[in-house]
C-alpha positions as CSV (number, residue, x, y, z in Angstrom):
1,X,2.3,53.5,-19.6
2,X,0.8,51.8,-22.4
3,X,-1.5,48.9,-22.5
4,X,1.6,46.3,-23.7
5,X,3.8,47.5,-21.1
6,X,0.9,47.2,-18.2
7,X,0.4,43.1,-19.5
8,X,4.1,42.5,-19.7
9,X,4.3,43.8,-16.4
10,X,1.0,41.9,-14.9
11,X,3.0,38.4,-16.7
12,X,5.5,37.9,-13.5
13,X,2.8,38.9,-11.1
14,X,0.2,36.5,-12.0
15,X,3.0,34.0,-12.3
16,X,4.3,34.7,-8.9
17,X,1.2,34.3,-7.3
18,X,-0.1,30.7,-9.4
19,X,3.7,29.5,-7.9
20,X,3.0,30.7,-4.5
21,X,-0.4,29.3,-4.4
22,X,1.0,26.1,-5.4
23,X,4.0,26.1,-2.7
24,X,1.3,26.8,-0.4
25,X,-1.4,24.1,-1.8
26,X,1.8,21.2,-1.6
27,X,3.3,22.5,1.7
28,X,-0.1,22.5,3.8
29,X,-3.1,20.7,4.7
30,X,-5.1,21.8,2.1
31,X,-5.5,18.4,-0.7
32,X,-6.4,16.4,2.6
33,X,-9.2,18.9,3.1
34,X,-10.0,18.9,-0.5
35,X,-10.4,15.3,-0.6
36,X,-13.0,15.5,2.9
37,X,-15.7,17.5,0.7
38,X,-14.7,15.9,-2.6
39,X,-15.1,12.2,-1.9
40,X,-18.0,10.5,-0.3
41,X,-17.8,9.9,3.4
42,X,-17.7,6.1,2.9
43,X,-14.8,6.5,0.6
44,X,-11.1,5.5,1.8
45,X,-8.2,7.6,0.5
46,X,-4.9,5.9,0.2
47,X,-2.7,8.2,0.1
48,X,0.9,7.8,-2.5
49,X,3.1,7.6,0.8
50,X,0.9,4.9,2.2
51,X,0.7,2.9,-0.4
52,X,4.5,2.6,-1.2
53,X,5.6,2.3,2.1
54,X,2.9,-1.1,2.7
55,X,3.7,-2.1,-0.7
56,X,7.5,-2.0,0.0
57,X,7.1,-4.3,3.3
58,X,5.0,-6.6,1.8
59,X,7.7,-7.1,-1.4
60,X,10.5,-7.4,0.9
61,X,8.5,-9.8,3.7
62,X,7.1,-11.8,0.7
63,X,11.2,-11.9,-0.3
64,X,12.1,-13.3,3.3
65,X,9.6,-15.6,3.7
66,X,10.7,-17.0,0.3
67,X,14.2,-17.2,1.1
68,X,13.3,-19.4,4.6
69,X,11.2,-21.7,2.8
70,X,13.3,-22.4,0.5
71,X,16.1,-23.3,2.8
72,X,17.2,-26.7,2.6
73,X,16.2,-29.5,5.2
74,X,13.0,-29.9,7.6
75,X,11.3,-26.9,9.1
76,X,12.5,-26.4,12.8
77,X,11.2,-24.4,15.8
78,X,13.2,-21.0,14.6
79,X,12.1,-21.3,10.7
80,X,8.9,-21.8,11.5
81,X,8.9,-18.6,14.0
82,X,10.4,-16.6,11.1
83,X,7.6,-17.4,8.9
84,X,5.0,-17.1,12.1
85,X,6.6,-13.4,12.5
86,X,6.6,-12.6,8.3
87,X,3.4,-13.7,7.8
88,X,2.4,-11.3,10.8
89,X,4.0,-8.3,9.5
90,X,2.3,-8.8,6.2
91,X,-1.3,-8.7,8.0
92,X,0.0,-5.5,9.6
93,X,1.5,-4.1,6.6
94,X,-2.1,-4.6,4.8
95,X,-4.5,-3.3,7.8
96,X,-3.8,0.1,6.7
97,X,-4.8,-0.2,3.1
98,X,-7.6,-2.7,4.2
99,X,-11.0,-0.8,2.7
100,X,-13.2,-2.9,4.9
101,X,-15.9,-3.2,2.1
102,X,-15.4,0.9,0.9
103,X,-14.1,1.9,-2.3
104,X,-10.8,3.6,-2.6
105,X,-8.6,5.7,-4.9
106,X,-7.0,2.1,-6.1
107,X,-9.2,0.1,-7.9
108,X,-6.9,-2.7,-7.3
109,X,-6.3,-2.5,-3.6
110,X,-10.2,-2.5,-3.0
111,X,-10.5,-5.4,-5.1
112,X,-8.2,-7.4,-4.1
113,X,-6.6,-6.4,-0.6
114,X,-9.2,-8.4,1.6
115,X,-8.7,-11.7,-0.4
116,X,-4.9,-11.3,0.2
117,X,-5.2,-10.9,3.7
118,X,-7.2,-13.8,3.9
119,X,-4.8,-16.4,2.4
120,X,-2.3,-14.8,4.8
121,X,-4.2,-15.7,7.8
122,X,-4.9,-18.9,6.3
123,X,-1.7,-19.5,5.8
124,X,-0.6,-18.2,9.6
125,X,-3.6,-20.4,11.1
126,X,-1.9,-23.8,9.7
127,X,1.7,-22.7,9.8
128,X,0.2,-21.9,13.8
129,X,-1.9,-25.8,14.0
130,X,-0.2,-29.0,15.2
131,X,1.2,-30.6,12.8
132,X,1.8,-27.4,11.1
133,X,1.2,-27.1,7.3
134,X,3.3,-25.0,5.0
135,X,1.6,-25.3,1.6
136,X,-0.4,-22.3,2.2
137,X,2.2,-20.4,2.8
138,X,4.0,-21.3,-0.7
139,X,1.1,-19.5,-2.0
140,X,1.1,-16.3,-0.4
141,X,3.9,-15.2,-2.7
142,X,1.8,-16.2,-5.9
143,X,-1.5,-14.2,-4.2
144,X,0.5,-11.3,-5.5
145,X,0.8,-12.0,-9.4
146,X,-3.4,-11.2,-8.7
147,X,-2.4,-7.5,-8.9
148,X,1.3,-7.6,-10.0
149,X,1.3,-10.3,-12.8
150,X,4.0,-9.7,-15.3
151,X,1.9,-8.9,-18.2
């Protein structure tokens, strides 16, 4: 066998293995236990999955509680439940990408996740006092242009 034919024939073995090795790296635990000696400990890791699926709830609770307060007429005992229970879900929706302080993967998200929950429990706290006031919560919806401006 020459030297050619030995190379040729190493080609589909070499690529075999780099696409099995890959499989196996995307199919297992193994970029999650990258990341725990790669990062610092003090370093939050938002994963893709994570982020899409908060970011998703947020948009379409942001949509809702848009579409109720724009509803015509005063604010009754059921509206203002609705936007009591949206504004809720979007504190839950943000306490898993909340950083607490730490740095994450999204620049972004670090910066500016903690400042958005914090209008939205403004904004619950005096949708939540007697009188309630809803002029905080017509805000909420423009806390996002901080990240998600059109520009």
């Amino acid at each position: 066998m020459t030297a050619r034919q030995r190379v040729t024939r190493r080609i589909p073995v070499t690529l075999l293995s780099v696409l099995f090795v890959a499989l196996l790296a995307a199919c297992t635990e193994i970029p999650a236990l990258l990341r725990r000696h790669t990062y610092p400990p003090d370093f939050k890791y938002i994963d893709r999955t994570q982020l899409r699926s908060a970011m998703w709830q947020l948009a379409d609770d942001v949509s809702a509680l848009d579409r109720v307060m724009r509803q015509p007429g005063a604010i009754d005992a059921a509206r203002r439940a609705d936007v009591e229970r949206l504004l809720t879900a979007m504190l839950s929706a943000t306490s898993a990408l909340q950083a607490q302080g730490r740095p994450t993967n999204h620049p972004l998200m670090s910066d500016h996740v903690e400042g958005f929950r914090r209008d939205v429990t403004q904004a619950l706290a005096a949708v939540r006092a007697e009188p309630p006031n809803y002029y905080l919560v017509g805000t909420v919806s423009g806390t996002c242009l901080t990240c998600h401006s059109p520009e």
